[in-house]
N, C-alpha and C positions, 0 to 999 in steps of 0.2 A: 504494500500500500504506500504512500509517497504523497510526502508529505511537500506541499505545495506553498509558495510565498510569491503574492503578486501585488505588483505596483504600492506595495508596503511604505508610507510616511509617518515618521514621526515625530514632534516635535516638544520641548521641554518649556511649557509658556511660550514663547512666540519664538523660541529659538531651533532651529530646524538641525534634528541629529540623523534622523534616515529621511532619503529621496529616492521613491520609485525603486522600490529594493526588489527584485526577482532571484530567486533561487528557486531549488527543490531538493530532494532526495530521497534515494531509496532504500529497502529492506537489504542487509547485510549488506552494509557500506557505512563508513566513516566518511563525514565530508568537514574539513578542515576553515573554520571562519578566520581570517585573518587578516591582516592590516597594522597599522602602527594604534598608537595610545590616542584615545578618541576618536575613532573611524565610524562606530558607533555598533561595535561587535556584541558586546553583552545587552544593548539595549536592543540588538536584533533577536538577540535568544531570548529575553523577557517576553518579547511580542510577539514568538513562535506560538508560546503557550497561554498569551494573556494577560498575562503577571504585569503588561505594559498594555495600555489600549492605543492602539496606532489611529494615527488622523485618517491616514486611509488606507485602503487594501484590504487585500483579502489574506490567511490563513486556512489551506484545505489539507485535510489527513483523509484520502478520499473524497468519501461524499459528507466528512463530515467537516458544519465551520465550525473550528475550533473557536474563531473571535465570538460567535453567535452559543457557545457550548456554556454549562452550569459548569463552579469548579471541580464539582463531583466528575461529570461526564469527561472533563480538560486532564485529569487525574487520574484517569480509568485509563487514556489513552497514552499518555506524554508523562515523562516523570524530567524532573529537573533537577542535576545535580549543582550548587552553586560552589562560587569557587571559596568563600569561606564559611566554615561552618563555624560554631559554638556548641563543641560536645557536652551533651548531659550527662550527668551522675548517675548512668543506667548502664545495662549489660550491653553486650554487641544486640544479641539473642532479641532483647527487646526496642532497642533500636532500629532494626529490622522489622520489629514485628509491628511500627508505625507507619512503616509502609503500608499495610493491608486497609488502613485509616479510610480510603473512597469504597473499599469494599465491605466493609463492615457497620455494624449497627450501634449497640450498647455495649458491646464490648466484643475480643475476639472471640470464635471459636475453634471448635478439634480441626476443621480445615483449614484457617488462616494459620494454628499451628504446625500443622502438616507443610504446609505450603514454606514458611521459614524453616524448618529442618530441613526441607528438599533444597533449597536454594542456599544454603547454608552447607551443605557435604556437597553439592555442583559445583561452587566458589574455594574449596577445601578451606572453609573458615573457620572449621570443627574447633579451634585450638585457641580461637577467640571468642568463641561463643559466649562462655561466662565470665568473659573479662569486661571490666570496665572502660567505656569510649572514651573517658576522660584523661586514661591513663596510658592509651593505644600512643604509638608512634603517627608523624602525618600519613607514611603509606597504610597502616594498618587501620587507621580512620578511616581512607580514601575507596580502600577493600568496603569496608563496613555501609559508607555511603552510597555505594554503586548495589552491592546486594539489595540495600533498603530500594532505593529504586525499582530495581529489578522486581520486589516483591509486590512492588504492582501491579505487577502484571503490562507494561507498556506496550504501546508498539514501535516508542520515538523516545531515543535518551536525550536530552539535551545538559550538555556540562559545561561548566563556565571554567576556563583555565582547570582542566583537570590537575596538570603538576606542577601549577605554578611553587607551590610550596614544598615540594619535594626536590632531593637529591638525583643525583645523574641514575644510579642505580634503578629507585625507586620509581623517577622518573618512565625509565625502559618497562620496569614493574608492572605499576601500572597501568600504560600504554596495552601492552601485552594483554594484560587483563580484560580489557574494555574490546581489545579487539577479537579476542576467544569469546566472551558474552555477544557482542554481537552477531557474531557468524554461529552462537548454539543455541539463539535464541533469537536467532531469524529479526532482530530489529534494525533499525536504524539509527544514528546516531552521528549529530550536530557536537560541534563543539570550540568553543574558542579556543585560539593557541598564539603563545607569541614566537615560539622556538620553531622557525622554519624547518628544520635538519629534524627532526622531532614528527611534525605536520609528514614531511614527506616521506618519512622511515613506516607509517602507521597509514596514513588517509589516503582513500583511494578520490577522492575529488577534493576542490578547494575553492572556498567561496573568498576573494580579496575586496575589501573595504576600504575605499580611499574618500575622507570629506561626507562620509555616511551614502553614497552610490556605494554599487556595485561594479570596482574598477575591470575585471577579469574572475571568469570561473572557468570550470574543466578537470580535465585531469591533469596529470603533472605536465604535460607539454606545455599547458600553460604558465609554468615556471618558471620563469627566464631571466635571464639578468635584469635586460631591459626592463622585464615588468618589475621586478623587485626593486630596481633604482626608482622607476618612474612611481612607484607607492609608498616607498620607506626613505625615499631622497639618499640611499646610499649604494654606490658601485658594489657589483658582485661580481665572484667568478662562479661558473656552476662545475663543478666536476664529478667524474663515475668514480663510486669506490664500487667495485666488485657490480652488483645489479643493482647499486643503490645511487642516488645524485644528494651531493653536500654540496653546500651552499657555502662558502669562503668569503669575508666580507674584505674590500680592496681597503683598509683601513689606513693605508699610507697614502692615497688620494682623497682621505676626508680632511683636509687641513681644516683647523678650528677656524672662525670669523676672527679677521685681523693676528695673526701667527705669518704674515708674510715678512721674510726677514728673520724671523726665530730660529734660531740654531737651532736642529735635534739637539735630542741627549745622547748620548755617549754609551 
């Protein structure tokens, strides 16, 4: 199913952060939101799911508007993971089991708990289970958050800087992770990134944000120097390591504003 974004505007009181934003994507696929700081990437993941009401456009997950959808219904379909959390004083076990929250009534039952154990030995979290989120590592939080997601049964992940807050390691972690969930549970999944070499090691399309448009989308051939200079204002070199393309930044042709005359260092 694929989830659809058209002619999408929005603006903060009279101040205009998306113009005419078109994307899409589909089931088992990662597509990579990207751009520089203010392009207006997380205010476009807001308005995927609602959380932001856009001045104009449409929102479709099929046949259904998500902008026109109750937040029960927005919640059944799309889960949203943000990029900071504030862990509570609870188990993994039960912070998962908040996930079930659009599916449930007065409290959980024997199938919402069924439902976290199964998704909880699919993720191998077994070993987090009764530990406290508050006391978890960021990636072992970051696990904990994508389960809880998950346990809503989605058909659309949406994450806002998944690793901003993790190490190089962690990082690859879980990247990894997100993208085994998505390809064993047939969803889809949006998500901001700033680490180019990261976006292209993982995502199989790439939405870029320049000025709140949509500068260039596609798959990786769309990756190019030139578009990376013309979006971030800084030269690139792209190069092949093995089957993969890294992105090399020419950091010796960014000379600072007024450094003309400045000796290097030494």
């Amino acid at each position: 199913m694929i989830l659809s974004v058209q002619n999408l505007s929005f603006r903060y009181n009279s101040h205009p952060i998306l113009e005419d934003v078109r994307c899409d994507a589909r089931p088992d696929e990662i597509v990579a939101i990207l751009g520089p700081n203010g392009a207006g990437k997380t205010t476009l993941l807001r308005c995927m799911n609602a959380m932001l009401q856009p001045r104009t456009g449409t929102v479709m997950l099929g046949e259904q508007d998500i902008l026109a959808s109750t937040r029960k219904e927005i919640a059944r379909s799309i889960a949203h993971v943000p990029q900071h959390i504030e862990p509570p004083r609870v188990t993994a076990f039960d912070a998962i089991l908040l996930g079930r929250r659009p599916w449930i009534g007065m409290s959980a039952g024997r199938d919402d708990i069924l439902k976290v154990q199964a998704i909880i030995e699919q993720l191998n979290l077994s070993d987090l289970a009764l530990r406290h989120v508050d006391a978890m590592s960021g990636g072992e939080l970051q696990k904990i958050v994508i389960a809880r997601a998950l346990v809503q049964e989605p058909r659309v992940l949406l994450l806002d800087e998944p690793t901003s807050s993790l190490d190089l390691k962690n990082q690859h972690v879980i990247m990894r992770f997100i993208r085994t969930v998505v390809r064993t549970h047939h969803l889809t999944a949006l998500m901001t990134m700033h680490d180019l070499n990261l976006a292209l090691h993982y995502a199989d399309r790439f939405v870029l944000l320049k000025g709140g448009t949509v500068f260039a989308a596609g798959a990786e051939e769309v990756i190019t120097p030139e578009l990376i200079e013309d979006v971030y204002g800084i030269p690139v070199t792209i190069q092949r390591w093995g089957n993969r393309s890294v992105v090399v930044p020419d950091t010796d042709s960014d000379e600072p504003a007024g450094s003309a005359g400045v000796p290097r260092g030494r």
